[in-house]
C-alpha positions in Angstrom: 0.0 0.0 0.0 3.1 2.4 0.9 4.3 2.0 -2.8 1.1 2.6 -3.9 1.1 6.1 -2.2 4.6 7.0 -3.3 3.6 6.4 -6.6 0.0 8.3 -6.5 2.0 11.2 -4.8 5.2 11.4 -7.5 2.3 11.3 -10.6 0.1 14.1 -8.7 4.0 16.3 -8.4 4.6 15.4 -11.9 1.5 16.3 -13.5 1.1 19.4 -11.5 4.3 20.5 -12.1 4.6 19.5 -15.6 0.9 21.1 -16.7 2.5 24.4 -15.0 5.9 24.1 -16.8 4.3 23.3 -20.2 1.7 26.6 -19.9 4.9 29.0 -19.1 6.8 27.0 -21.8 3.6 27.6 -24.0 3.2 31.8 -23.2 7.4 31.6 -23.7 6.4 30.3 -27.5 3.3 32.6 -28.1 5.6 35.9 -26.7 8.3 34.3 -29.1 6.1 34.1 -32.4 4.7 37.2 -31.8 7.1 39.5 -31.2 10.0 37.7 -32.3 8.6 36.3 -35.6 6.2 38.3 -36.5 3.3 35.5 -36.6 1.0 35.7 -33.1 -0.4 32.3 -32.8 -4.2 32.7 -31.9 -4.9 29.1 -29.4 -1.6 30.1 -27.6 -3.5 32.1 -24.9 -6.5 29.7 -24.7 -4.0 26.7 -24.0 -1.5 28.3 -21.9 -5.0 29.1 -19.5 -5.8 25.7 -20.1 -2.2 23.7 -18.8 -1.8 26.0 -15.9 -5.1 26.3 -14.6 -5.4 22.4 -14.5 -1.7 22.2 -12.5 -2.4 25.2 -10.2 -6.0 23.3 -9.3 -4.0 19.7 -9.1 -1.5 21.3 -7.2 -4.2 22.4 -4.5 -4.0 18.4 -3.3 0.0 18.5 -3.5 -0.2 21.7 -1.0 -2.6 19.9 1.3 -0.6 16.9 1.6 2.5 19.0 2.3 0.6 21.5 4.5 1.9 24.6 2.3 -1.5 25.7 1.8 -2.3 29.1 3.0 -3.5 29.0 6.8 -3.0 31.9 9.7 -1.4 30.6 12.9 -1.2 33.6 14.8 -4.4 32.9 17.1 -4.2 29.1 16.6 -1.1 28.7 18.0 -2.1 30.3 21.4 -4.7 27.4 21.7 -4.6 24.8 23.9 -3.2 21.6 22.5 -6.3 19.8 22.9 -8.3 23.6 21.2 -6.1 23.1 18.4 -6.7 19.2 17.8 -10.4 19.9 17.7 -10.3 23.3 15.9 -8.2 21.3 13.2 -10.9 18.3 13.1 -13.5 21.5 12.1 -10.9 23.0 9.4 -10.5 19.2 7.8 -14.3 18.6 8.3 -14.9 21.7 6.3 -12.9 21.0 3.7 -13.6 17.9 3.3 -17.2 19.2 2.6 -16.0 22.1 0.3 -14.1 19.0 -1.7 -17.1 16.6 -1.8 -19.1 19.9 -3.0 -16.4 21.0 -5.7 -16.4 17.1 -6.5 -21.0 17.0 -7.1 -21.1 20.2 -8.5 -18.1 19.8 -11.2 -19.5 16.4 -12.3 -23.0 18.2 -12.7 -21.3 20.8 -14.4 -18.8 18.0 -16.6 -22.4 16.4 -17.9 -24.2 19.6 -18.4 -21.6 21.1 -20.8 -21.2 17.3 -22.2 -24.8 17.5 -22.9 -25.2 20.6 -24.2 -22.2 20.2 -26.7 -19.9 23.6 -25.7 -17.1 24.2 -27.1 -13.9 26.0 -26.7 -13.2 29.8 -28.7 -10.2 29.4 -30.5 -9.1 25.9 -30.6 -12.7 24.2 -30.1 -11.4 21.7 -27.3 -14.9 20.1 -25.8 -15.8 22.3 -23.3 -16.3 19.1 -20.7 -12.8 18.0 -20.9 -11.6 21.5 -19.7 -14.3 21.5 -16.9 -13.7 17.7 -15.9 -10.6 19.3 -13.4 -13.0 20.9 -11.0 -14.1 17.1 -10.5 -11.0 16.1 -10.5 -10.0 18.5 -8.0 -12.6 18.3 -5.5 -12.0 14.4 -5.3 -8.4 15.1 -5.0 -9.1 17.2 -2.3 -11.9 15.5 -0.6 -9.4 12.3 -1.0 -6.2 14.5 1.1 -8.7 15.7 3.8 -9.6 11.7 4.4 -6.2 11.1 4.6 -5.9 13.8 6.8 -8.7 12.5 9.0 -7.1 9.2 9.3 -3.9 10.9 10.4 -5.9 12.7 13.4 -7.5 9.7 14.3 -4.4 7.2 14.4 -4.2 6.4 17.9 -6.1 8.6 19.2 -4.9 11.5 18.1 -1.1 11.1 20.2 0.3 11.1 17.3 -1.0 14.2 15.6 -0.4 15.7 19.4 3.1 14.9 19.5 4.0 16.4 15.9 2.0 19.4 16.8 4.7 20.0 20.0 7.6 19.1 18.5 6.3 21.4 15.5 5.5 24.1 18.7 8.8 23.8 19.9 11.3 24.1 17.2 9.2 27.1 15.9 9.6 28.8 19.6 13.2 28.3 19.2 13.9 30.2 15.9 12.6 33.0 16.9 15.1 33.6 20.2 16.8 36.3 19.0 
């Protein structure tokens, strides 16, 4: 199961990474043909959108499971340890509902557009395969905040307790002056 993980993990860094790096890659073309060669390249824009909203929303997951998402510690970290344990079982429970909501919503979306046949301006990319990442994403996310969950919950939360102190402590002493 641990291999299994370290693979899911290394495709989620590659493809986010690499749908970012190809959209910069692409804008770097489109700026070059433009104003280098004279000859502007009309689907550059509409792809470059395209590659690196799909890896910014992929790498939402990859944040979560590093904990590099954006979060303000200032008042949480004057909790309680046992305040902070539940306040964090709220913040997962919450996102684990905005995930599962992202998830319903951008499948209902995914079919409607299928349905309805939209397609992209310039390069007429089916609509629903652009829109499929917001399902994507939300089950991403909803997946992390499980996982999250289950790391909260191992053994009764000691173990989450203990990485909070040591986490408590080592931040306490970089800021001695």
């Amino acid at each position: 199961m641990k291999k299994f993980w370290k693979t899911f993990e290394f495709l989620e860094d590659i493809i986010s990474g690499g749908l970012l790096f190809i959209g910069v890659s692409v804008i770097f073309y489109g700026v070059f043909m433009r104003y280098v060669m004279n000859a502007p390249k009309s689907w550059v824009d509409e792809i470059s959108q395209y590659l690196i909203i799909w890896g910014t929303l992929i790498g939402t997951s990859v944040a979560l499971r590093n904990d590099h998402h954006i979060k303000v510690d200032m008042l949480f970290d004057r909790f309680p340890l046992k305040l902070q344990y539940y306040v964090t079982l709220f913040a997962h429970a919450v996102g684990l509902a905005f995930g599962t909501f992202v998830a319903y919503y951008g499948f209902t979306l995914v079919a409607f557009v299928h349905r309805s046949g939209q397609r992209s301006t310039d390069v007429g990319i089916p609509l629903y395969i652009v829109y499929s990442i917001l399902p994507l994403m939300g089950l991403l996310l909803s997946l992390r905040f499980i996982l999250k969950f289950y790391e909260m919950f191992r053994h009764n939360g000691k173990d989450w307790m203990a990485e909070r102190e040591r986490r408590m402590k080592s931040s306490d002493s970089s800021i001695a002056f």
